[in-house]
Backbone as a printed PyTorch tensor [residue, N CA C, xyz], in Angstrom:
tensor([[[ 82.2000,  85.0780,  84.0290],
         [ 82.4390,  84.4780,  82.7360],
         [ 83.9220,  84.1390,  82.6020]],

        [[ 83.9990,  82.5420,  82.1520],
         [ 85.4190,  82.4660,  82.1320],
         [ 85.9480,  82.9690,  80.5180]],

        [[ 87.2700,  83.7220,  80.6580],
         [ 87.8350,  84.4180,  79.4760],
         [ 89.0520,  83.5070,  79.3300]],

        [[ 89.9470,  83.7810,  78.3340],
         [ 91.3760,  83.7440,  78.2180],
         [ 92.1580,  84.1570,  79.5030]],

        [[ 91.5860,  85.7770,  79.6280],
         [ 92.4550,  86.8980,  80.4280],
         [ 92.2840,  86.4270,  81.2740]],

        [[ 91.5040,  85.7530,  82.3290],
         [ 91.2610,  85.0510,  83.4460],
         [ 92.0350,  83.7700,  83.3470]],

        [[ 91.8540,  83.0110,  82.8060],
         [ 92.7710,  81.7530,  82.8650],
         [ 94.2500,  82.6660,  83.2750]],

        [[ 94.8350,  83.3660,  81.3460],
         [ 96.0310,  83.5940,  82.2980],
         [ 96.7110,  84.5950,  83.8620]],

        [[ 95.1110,  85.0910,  84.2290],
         [ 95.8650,  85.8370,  85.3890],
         [ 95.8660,  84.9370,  86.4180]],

        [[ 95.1630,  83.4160,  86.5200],
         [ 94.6550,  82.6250,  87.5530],
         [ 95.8120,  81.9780,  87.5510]],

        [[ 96.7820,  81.5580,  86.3000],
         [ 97.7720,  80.8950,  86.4410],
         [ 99.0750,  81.3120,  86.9150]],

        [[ 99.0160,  83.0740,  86.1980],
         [100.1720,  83.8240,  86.7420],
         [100.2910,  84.0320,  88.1520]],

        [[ 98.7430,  84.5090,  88.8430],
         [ 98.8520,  84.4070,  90.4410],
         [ 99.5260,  83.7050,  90.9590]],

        [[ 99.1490,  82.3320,  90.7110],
         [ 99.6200,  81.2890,  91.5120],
         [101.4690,  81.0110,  91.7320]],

        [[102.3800,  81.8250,  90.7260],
         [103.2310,  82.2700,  91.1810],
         [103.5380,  82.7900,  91.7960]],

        [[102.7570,  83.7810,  92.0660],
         [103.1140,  84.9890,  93.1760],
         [103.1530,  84.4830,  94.3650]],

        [[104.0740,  85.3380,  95.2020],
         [104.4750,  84.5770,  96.7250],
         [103.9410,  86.0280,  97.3780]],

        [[103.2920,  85.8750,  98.5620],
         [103.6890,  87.0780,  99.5800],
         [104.0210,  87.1180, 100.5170]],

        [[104.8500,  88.3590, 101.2580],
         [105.2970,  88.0890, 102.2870],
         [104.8920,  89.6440, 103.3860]],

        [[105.0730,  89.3500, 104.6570],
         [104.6970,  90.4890, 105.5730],
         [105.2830,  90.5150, 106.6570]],

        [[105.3910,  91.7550, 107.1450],
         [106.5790,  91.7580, 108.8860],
         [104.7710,  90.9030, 109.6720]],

        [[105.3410,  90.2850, 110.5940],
         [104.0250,  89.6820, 111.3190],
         [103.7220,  90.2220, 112.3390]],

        [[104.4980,  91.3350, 112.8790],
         [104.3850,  92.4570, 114.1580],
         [103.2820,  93.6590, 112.8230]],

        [[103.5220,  93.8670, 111.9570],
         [102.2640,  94.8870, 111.2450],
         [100.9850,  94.2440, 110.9910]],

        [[101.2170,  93.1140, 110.5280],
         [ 99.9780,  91.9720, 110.6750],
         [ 98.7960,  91.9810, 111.8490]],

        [[ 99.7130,  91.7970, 113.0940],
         [ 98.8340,  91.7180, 114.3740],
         [ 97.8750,  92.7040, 114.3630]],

        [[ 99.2660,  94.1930, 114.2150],
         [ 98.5880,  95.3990, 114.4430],
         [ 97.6110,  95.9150, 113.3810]],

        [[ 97.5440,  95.4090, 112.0650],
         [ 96.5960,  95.6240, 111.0900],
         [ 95.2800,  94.6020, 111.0540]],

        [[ 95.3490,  93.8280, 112.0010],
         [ 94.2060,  92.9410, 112.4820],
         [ 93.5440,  93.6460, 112.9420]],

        [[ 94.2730,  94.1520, 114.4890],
         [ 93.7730,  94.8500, 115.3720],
         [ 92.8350,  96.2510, 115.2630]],

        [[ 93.6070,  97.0830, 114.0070],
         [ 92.8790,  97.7240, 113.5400],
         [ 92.0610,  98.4450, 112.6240]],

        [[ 91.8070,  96.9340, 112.1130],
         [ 90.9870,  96.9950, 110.9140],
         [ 89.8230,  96.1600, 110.9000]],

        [[ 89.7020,  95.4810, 112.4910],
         [ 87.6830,  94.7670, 112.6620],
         [ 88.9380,  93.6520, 111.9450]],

        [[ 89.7160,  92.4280, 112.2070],
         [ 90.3590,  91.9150, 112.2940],
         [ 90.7300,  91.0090, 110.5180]],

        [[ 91.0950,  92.0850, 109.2840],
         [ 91.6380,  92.2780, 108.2910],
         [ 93.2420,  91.3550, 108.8750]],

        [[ 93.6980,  90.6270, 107.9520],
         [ 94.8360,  90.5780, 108.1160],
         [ 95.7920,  90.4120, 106.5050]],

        [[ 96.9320,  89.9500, 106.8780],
         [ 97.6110,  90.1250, 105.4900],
         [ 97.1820,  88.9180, 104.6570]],

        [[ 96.5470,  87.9580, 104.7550],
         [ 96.3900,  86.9980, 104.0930],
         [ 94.9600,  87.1390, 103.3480]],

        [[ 94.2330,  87.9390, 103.9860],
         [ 92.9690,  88.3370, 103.7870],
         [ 93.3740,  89.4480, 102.5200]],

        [[ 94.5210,  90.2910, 102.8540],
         [ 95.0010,  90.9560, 101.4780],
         [ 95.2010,  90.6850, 100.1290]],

        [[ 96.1230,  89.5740, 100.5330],
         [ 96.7560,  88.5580,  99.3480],
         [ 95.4010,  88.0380,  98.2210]],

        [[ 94.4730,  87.9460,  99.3450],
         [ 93.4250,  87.4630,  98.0000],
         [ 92.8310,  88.2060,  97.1590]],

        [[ 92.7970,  89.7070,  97.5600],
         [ 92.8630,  90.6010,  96.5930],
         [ 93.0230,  90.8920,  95.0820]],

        [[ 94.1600,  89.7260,  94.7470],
         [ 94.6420,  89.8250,  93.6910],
         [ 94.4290,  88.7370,  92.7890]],

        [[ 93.4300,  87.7960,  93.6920],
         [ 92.6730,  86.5070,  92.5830],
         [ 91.1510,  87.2400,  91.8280]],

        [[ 91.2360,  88.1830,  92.7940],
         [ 89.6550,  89.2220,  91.7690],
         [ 90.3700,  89.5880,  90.4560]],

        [[ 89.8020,  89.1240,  89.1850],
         [ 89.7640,  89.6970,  88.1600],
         [ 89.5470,  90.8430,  87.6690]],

        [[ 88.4370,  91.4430,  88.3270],
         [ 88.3710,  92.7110,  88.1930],
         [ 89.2800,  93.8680,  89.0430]],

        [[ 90.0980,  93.3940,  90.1190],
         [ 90.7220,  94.3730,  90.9100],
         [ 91.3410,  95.7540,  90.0500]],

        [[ 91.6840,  96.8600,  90.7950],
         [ 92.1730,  97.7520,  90.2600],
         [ 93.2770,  98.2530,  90.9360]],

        [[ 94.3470,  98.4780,  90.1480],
         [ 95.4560,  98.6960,  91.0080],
         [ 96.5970,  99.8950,  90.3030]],

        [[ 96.9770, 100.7660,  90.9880],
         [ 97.5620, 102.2000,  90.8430],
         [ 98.5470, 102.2460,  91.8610]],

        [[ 99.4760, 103.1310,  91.4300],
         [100.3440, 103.6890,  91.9580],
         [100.0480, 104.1210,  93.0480]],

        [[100.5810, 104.0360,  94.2250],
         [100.6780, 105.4430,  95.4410],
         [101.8500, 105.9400,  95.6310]],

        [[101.3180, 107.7610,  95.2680],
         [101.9610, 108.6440,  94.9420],
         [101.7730, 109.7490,  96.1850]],

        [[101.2350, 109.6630,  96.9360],
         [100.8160, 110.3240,  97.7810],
         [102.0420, 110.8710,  98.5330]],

        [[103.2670, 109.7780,  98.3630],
         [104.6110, 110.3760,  99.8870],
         [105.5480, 109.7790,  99.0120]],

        [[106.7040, 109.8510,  99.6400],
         [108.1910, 109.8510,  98.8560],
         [108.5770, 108.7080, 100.2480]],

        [[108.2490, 107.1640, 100.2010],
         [108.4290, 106.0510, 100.5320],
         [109.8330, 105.6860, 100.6080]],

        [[110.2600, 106.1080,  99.8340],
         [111.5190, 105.5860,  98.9890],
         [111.8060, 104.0480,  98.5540]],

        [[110.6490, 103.8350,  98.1450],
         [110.3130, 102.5400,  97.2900],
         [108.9230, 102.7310,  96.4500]],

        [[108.8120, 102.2950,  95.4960],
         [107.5340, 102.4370,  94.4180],
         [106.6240, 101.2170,  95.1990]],

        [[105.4700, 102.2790,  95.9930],
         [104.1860, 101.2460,  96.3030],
         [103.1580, 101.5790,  95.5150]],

        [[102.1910, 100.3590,  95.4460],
         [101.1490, 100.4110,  95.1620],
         [ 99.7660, 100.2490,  95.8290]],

        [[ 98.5630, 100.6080,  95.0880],
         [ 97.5630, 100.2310,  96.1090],
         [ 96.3280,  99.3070,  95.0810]],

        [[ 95.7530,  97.8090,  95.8960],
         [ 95.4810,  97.4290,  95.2010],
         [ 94.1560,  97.5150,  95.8580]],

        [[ 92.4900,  97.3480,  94.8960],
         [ 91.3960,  97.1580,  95.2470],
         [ 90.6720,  96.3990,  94.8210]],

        [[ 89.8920,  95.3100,  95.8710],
         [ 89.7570,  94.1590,  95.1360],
         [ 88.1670,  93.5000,  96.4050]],

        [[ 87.6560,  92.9280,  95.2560],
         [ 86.7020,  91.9460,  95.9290],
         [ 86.8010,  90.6440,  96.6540]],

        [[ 87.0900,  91.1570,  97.8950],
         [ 87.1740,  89.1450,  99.2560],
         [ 85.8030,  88.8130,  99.5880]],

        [[ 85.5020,  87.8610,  99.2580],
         [ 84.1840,  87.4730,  99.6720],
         [ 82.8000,  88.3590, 100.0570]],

        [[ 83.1810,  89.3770,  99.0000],
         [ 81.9560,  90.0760,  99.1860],
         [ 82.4180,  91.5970,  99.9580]],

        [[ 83.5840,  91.1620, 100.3260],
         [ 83.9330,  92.7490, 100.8140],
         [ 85.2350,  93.3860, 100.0100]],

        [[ 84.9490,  95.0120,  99.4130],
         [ 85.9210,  95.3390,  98.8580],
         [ 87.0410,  96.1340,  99.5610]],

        [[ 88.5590,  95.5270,  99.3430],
         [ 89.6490,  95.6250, 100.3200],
         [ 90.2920,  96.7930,  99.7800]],

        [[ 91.0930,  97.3490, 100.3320],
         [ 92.1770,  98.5170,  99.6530],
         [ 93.8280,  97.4120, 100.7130]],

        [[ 94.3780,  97.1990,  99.5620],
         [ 96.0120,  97.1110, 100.0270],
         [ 97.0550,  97.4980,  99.7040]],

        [[ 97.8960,  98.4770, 100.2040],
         [ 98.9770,  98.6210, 100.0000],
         [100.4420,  97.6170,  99.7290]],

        [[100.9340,  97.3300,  98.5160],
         [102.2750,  96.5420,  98.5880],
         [103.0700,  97.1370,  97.7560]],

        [[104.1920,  96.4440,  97.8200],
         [105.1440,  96.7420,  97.0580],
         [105.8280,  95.6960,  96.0360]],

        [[106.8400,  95.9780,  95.4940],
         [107.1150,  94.6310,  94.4750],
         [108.5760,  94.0690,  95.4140]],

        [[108.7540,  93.0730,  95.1580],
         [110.0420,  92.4350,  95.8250],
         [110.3460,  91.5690,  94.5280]],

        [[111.6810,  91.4910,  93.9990],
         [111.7780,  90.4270,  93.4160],
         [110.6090,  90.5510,  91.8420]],

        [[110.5180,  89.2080,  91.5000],
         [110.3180,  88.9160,  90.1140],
         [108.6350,  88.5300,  90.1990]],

        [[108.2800,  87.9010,  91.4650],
         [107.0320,  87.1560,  91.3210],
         [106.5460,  86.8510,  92.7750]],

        [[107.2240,  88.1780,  93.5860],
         [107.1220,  88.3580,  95.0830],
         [105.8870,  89.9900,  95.7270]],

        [[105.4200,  89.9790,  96.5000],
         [104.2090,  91.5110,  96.8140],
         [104.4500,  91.0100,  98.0460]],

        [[105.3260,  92.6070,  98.4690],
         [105.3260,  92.5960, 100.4270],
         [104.2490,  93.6300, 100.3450]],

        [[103.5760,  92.4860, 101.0400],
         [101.8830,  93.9120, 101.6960],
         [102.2900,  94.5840, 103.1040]],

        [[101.8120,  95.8720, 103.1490],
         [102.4000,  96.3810, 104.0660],
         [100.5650,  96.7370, 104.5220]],

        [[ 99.9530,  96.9410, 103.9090],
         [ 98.4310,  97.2670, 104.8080],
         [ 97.1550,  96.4910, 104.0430]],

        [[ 96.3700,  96.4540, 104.9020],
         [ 95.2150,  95.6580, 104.0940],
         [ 94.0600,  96.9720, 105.1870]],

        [[ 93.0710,  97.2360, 104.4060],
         [ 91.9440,  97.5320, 105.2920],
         [ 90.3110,  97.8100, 104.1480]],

        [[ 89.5970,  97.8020, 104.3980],
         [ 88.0710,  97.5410, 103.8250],
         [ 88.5420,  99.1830, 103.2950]],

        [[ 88.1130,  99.5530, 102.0980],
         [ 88.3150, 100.4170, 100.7960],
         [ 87.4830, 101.7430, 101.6010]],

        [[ 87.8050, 102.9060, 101.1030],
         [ 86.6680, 103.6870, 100.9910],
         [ 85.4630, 103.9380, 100.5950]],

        [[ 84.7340, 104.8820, 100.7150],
         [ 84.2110, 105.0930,  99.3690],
         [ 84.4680, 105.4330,  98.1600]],

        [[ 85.6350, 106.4540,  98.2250],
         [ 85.7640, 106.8130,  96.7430],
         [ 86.7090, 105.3250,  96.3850]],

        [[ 87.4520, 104.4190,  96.8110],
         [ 88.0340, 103.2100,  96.5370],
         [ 86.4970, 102.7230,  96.1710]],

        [[ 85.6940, 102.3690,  96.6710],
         [ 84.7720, 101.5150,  96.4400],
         [ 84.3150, 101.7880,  95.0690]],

        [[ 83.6850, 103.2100,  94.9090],
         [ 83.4960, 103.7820,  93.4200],
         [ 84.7710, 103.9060,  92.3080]],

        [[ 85.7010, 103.7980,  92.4090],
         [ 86.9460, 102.9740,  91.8950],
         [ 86.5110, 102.1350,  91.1920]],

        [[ 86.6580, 101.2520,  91.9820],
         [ 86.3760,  99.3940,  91.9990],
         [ 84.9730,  99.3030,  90.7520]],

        [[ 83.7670,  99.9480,  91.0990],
         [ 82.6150,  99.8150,  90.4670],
         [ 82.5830, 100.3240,  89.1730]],

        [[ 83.5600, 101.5000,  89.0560],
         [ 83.4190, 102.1770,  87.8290],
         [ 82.8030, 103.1880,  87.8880]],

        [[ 82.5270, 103.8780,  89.3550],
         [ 81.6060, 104.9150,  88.8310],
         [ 82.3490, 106.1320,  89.3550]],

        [[ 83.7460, 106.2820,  88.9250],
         [ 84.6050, 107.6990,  89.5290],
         [ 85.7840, 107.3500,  89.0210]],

        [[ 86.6840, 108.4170,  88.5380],
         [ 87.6750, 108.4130,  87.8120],
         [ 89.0140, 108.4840,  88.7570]],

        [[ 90.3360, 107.9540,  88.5670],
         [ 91.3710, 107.8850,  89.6140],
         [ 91.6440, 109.6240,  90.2590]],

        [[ 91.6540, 110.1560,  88.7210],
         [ 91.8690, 111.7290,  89.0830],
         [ 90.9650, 112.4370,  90.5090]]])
């Protein structure tokens, strides 16, 4: 259903730039049944995606993890913010389960 909230997240996307080292790319092809960073990026045209903090390690940069519907398959990606209207993805790979029940609504972040 098209909304408001959809128009403006479809328009805000389209600002967004991303960028990725292309030596983690290869290797996140390689091992992820051949996921790559561009396959990530679309992540974030799902309307419904869900996206949280990762808090898990002391990075020494504020990442996030985003979960989202690509053509039927739901992704988990890690990025970060760069800039104003920039997301360096650092991992892309097909979600868990408890990511998947995330995504659906049927399990709480806690």
């Amino acid at each position: 259903m098209l909304t408001y909230g959809n128009i403006v997240n479809y328009i805000l996307e389209k600002f967004y730039r991303y960028e990725w080292d292309d030596t983690k790319d290869a290797s996140n092809a390689k091992k992820h049944r051949n996921l790559d960073m561009q396959d990530g990026s679309e992540v974030f045209l799902d309307n419904a995606r869900f996206i949280r903090k990762d808090e898990r390690f002391d990075y020494g940069e504020c990442r996030y993890i985003a979960i989202g519907n690509v053509d039927g398959m739901i992704l988990s990606v890690c990025f970060t913010l760069r800039g104003f209207f920039k997301r360096r993805l650092i991992s892309v790979r097909y979600a868990s389960r408890k990511e998947r029940r995330l995504y659906y609504g049927n399990d709480s972040y806690e």
